[in-house]
N, C-alpha and C positions, 0 to 999 in steps of 0.2 A: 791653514785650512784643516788642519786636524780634529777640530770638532768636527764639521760638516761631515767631511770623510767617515768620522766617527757613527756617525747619525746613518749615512748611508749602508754600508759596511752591516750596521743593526739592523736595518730594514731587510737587507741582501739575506743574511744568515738565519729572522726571525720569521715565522708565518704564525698567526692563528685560522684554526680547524676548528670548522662548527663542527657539536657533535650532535648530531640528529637525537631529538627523543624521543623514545620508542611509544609508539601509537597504540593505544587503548583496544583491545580485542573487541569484536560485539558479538557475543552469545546469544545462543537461544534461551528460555526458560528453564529448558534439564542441563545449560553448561554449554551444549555445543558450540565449537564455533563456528560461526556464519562469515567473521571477515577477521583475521590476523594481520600482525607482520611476518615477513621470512626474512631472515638475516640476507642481506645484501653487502656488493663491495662499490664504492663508487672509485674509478681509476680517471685520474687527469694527469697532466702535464700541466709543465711551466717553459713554453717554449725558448724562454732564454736560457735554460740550463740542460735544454736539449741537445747534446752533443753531434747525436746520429739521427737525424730525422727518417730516412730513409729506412733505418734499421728498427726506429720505434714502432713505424708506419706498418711494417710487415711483422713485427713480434707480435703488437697489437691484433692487426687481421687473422695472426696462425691460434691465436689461443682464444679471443675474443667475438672472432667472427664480424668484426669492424669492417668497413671501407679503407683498404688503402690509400686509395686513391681519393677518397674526400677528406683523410686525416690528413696528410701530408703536407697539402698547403697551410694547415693550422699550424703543423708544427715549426713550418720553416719561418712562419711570422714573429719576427723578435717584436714587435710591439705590445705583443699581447706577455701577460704573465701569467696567465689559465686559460685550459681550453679540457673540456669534456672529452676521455677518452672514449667513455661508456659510464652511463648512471646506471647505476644499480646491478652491474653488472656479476654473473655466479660466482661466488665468493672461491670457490674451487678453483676455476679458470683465473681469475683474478690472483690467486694465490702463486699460479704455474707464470704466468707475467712478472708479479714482483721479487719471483726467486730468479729471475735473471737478473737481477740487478741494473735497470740501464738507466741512466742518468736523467736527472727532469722530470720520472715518474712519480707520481704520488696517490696514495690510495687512503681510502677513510671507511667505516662501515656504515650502512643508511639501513633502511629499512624498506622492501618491497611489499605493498597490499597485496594479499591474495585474498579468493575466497570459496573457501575449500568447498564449497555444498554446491559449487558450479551454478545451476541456473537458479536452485532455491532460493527464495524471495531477491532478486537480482532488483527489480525494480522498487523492491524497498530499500532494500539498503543502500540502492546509490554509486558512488564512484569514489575513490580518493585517487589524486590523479600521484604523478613523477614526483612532486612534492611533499607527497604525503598528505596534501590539504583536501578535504571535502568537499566535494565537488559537486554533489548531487543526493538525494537520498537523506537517510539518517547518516551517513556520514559527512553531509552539510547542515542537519538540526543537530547533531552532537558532536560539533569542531574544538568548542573550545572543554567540551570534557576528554575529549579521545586524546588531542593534539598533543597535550603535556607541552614543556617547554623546554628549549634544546639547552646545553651547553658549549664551553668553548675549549680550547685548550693551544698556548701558545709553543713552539718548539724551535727549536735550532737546528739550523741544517749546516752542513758542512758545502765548500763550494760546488760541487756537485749535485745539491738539492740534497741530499741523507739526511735524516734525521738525527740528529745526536742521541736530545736530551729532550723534556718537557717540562717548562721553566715554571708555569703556571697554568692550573684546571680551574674552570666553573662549570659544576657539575649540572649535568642535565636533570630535567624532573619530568620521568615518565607521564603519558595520558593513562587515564583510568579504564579499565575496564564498564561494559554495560551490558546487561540481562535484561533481554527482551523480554515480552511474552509473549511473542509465536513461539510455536514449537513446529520444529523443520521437518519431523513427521507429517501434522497434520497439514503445513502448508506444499510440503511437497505431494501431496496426496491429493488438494485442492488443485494443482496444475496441473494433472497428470488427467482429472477429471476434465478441469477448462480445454487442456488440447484438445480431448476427444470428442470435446463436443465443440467445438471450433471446427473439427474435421467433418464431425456427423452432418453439421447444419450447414457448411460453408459460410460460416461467420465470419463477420470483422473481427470480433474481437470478442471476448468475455473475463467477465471478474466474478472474484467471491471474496465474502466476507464472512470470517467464522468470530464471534465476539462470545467472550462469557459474560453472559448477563448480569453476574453478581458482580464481577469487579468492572466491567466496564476493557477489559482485558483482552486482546485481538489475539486470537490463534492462529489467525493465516489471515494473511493481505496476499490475493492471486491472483495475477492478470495476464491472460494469453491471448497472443501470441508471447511466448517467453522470449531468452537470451544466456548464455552465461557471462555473469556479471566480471569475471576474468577478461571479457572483450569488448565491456561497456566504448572503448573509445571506437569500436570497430562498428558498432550498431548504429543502425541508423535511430534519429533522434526520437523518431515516432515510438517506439518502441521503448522508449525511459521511462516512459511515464506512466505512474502511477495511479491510473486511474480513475483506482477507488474514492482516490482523495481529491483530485487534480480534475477530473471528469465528469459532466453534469449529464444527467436522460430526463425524460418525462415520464414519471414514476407508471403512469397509466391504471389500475387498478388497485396497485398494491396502497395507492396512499387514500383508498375511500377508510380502511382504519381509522385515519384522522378525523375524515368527516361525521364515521359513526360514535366513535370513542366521545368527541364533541358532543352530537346530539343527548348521549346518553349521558353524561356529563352536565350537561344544564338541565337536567331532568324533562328533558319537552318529550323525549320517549322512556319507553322500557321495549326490551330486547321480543319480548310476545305483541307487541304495539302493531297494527295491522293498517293498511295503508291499500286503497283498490289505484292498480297502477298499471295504465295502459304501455303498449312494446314502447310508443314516442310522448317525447314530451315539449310542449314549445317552450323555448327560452331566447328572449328577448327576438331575432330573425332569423333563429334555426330552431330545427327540429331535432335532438338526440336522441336516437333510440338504443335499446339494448343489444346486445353484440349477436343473439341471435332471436331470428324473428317468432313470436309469441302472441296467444290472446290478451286482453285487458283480464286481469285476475288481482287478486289479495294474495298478498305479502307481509309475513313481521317483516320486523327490522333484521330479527337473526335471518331472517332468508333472505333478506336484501343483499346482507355481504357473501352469507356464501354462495349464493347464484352469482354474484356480482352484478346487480343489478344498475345502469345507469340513470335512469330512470327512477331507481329507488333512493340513489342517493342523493340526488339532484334535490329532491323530494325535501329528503333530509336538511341541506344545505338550507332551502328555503326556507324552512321554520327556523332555522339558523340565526337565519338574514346573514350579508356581509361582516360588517364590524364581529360579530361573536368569531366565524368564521377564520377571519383573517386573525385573531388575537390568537385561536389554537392551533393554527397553523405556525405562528410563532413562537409557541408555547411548546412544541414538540420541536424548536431546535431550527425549521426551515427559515431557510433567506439571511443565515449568517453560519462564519465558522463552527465545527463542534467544538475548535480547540484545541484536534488531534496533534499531538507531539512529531509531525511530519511538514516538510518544509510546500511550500506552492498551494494549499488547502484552497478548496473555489467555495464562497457561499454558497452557493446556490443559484435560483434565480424566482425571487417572488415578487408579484408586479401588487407595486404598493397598493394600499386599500383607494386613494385618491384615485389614481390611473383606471380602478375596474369600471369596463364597461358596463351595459343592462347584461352581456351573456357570459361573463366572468363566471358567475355565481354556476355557471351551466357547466365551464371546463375543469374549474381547479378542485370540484369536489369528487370529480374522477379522476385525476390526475394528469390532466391536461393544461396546458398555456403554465405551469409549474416546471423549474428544472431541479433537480435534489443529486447529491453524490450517493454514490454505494453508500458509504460509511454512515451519513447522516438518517438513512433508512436505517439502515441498520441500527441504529442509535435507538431511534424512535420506537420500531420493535422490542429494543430491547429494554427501554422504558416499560413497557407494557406487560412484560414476562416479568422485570422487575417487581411488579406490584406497582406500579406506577411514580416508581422512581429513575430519574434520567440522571445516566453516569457518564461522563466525560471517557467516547473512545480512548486508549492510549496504547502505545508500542513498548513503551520502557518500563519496566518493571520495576526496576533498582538502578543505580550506579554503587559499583563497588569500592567499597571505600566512603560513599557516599548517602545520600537521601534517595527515599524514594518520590517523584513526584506526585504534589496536588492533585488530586482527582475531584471535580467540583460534582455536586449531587445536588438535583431542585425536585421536588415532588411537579409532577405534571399530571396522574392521574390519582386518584382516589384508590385504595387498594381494590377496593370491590368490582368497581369499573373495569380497572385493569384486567381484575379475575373474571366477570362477563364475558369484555371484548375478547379474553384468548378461547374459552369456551365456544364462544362463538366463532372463532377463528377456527376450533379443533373442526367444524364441520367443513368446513370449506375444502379440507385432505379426507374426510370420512366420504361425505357426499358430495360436493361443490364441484368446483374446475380443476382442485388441485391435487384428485386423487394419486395420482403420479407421483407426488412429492412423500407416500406413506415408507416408512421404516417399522420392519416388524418388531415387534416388542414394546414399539413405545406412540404414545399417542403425539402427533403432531400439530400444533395449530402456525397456521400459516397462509399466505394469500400469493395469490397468482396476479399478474400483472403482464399486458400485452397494450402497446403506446405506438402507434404511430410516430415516423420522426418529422418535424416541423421540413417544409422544401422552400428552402432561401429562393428559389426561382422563384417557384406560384406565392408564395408568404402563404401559404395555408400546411398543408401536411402530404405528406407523400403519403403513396395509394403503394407502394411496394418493398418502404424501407422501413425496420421494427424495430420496437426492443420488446426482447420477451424476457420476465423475469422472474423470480420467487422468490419471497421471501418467508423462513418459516421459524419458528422457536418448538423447543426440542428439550427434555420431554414435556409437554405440556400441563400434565401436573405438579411436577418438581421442575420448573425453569434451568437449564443449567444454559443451552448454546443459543445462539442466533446466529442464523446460517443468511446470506443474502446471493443469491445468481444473480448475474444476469449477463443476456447473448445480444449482443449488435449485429443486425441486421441477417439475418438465419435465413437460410433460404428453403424453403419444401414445405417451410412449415411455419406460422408466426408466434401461433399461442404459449403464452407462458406455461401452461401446464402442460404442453406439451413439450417445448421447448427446455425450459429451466429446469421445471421440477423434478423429471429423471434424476438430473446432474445435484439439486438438492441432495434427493436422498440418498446418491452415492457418499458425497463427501460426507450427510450427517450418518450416515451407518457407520464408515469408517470410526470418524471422532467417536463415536457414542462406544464402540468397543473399544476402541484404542484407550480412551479415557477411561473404561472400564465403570461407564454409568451403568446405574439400575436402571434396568427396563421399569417401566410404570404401567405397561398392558401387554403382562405375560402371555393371557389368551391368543393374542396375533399370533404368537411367536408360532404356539401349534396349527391355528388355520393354514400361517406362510406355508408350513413342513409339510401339511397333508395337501396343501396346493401343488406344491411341486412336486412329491411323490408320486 
């Protein structure tokens, strides 16, 4: 029996020890980091080489802060040959344990997730659980760049479980690193805004989106109610989610852009085009009328949008007809993914050109019986400031060591176009609904947006529950941001430019100096100073 014994005896004295590999940082744009490793100790036992259970039981609880009393029956189990004494446990502490030397113990080093910037972008970046595996977030869209892959390493122990010697390594291969393009300034400055106006309004909930329109490049992803992502496993689930991306509204006002960009686009108008247009207008067995009550008068089309006419757009859509309608509707991006480099993306929700009803044509070119995500508004906007080029949201900037990702670009407007619709957008913050939304120094063009929310009860729309929102591009004659609000269900108050666009132009002031943009309408700057003087 001397082989056999032989065979056993090598199994008794040999172990292999994964060696964790060290998980990929995610930075911000200037370097920061958003989620690290910290050096960790993981401490287990082999209850057959446990000599004093009783004694490991209470070393463990004196220095580890363990259970004694739920270690101690693992340890007395000789069937088992591991048992967790603590993962991950402070390497410091773990250090004072294995300088006492007691039989059966065994230690290895892992790696604990933290993430230092506590509640900053938490819902972005997700979770990596005990594992180290990506759980949620971008650290479940970038597992297999962060993860790396582990190694091994075999050793000999002496009867007592020691370690002698180590017979043979396979060496682990770190995860890479990844450079966002938030920047944890501007996004923590975007939340800091979302609370207070979550407080002011007694809101559910509110998001922002800041995107630079040339790269297509997100500066803050912000959704509050927050969390600090150090305690993801303690939050409640409601609260993961990342809205921006994951979350649908009925755009309400912000998306007649679409419908005017369109008309102006197939040339049936120009922007001085004038149209006599009573408060209501019949479509198909309802009557729509404008949000507040009015004579029958003449309107262009530029005062369509910045009044926010419904009625005017209605108007619009008609000359339209469906099919052109529903093809720009497609065309700027609605009723599928943008693409965004983030895990759970929702289309949208657009009801096919087959399904519309005769009064279709009456909701969705105000932005009704339509759902859209933040992001994908955002997108569209930013198509438009683009010169009417649409760029593919994204969060990652680079991987180090590696490529930057694909950014896909389709022209969707005419540069001209694009340059009209924002001109005409700037009035909607000069004179419109959305004066609220003004930042001194710089001209904004931008739109207001207030949607009733659909009520699953009646199947029609609640009479008490909103979404108010804005969205605006910044500076208006040199494109650089697009800022997107928006507040679920506000209470005192519903309108978007009442609602949203304060909170707008807090966060675009901030970014616009933080960034250190050129003002484009110095004159404000002295009206603001002699205003408040």
């Amino acid at each position: 029996q001397a082989g056999e014994l032989d065979r056993l005896a090598s199994r008794q004295q040999r172990e292999t020890v994964p060696i964790p590999a060290g998980r990929g940082a995610i930075l911000d744009r200037m370097g920061v980091p958003l989620a690290l490793g910290e050096e960790a100790t993981t401490v287990y036992a082999n209850p057959r080489q446990v000599r004093n259970p009783r004694a490991v039981a209470l070393a463990a609880a004196e220095t580890l802060g363990v259970d004694p009393d739920r270690l101690y029956p693992q340890l007395i189990d000789r069937k088992k040959a591991f048992v967790y004494i603590q993962r991950k446990a402070d390497p410091a502490k773990a250090a004072e344990l294995e300088r006492r030397d007691l039989p059966g113990l065994g230690f290895y080093p892992e790696e604990r997730r933290v993430y230092p910037q506590g509640g900053v972008a938490a819902q972005v970046l997700g979770y990596a659980g005990v594992d180290n595996r990506g759980l949620a977030g971008l650290e479940l869209e970038l597992e297999r760049v962060l993860a790396g892959r582990p190694g091994r390493k075999t050793i000999v122990k002496d009867p007592l479980g020691r370690a002698l010697e180590v017979v043979r390594t396979v060496p682990e291969r770190p995860g890479k690193n990844v450079l966002l393009t938030l920047d944890h300034t501007i996004q923590a400055n975007a939340q800091s805004v979302l609370e207070q106006t979550v407080r002011q309004w007694g809101a559910k909930r509110a998001t922002a989106v800041v995107l630079d329109s040339k790269t297509g490049g997100i500066l803050a992803m912000a959704v509050a109610p927050g969390f600090d992502a150090n305690r993801y496993p303690q939050v409640r689930d409601e609260l993961h989610r990342n809205a921006t991306v994951t979350d649908t509204y009925e755009p309400g006002s912000t998306f007649k852009v679409v419908t005017v960009a369109a008309a102006l686009s197939e040339r049936l108008v120009r922007p001085d085009t004038a149209f006599t247009l009573p408060y209501g207008i019949q479509v198909a067995d309802r009557v729509i009328h404008d949000a507040e009550p009015r004579p029958t008068e003449r309107m262009t089309v530029a005062e369509i949008l910045y009044r926010s006419s419904n009625v005017g757009a209605i108007t619009l859509a008609r000359l339209l007809g469906p099919e052109r309608l529903a093809r720009w509707i497609e065309r700027f991006g609605f009723g599928r993914p943008t693409g965004i480099d983030f895990p759970g993306e929702s289309p949208g929700i657009v009801l096919p050109l087959g399904q519309w009803s005769g009064s279709t044509i009456g909701n969705i070119p105000i932005g009704q019986g339509i759902a859209v995500t933040p992001v994908q508004m955002a997108a569209a906007y930013a198509a438009v400031a683009n010169d009417g080029l649409w760029l593919t949201p994204h969060l990652v900037e680079r991987v180090v060591g590696g490529g930057r990702p694909k950014v896909e670009r389709r022209r969707v407007l005419a540069p001209e176009v694009a340059r009209v619709v924002r001109s005409m957008l700037v009035n909607v913050v000069s004179r419109g609904t959305g004066t609220a939304a003004g930042v001194p120094g710089y001209r904004v063009a931008g739109k207001t947006g207030t949607a009733a929310k659909p009520d699953p009860v009646s199947g029609g729309y609640s009479t008490t529950r909103y979404v108010a929102s804005f969205v605006g591009i910044v500076p208006a004659s040199r494109p650089r941001l697009v800022i997107l609000v928006t507040v679920d269900e506000p209470q005192g108050a519903i309108w978007g430019g009442v609602v949203a666009a304060p909170a707008f132009a807090k966060i675009a002031r901030f970014a616009l100096q933080y960034l250190e943009v050129v003002p484009d309408d110095p004159a404000s700057l002295a009206t603001s100073a002699s205003a408040s003087g």
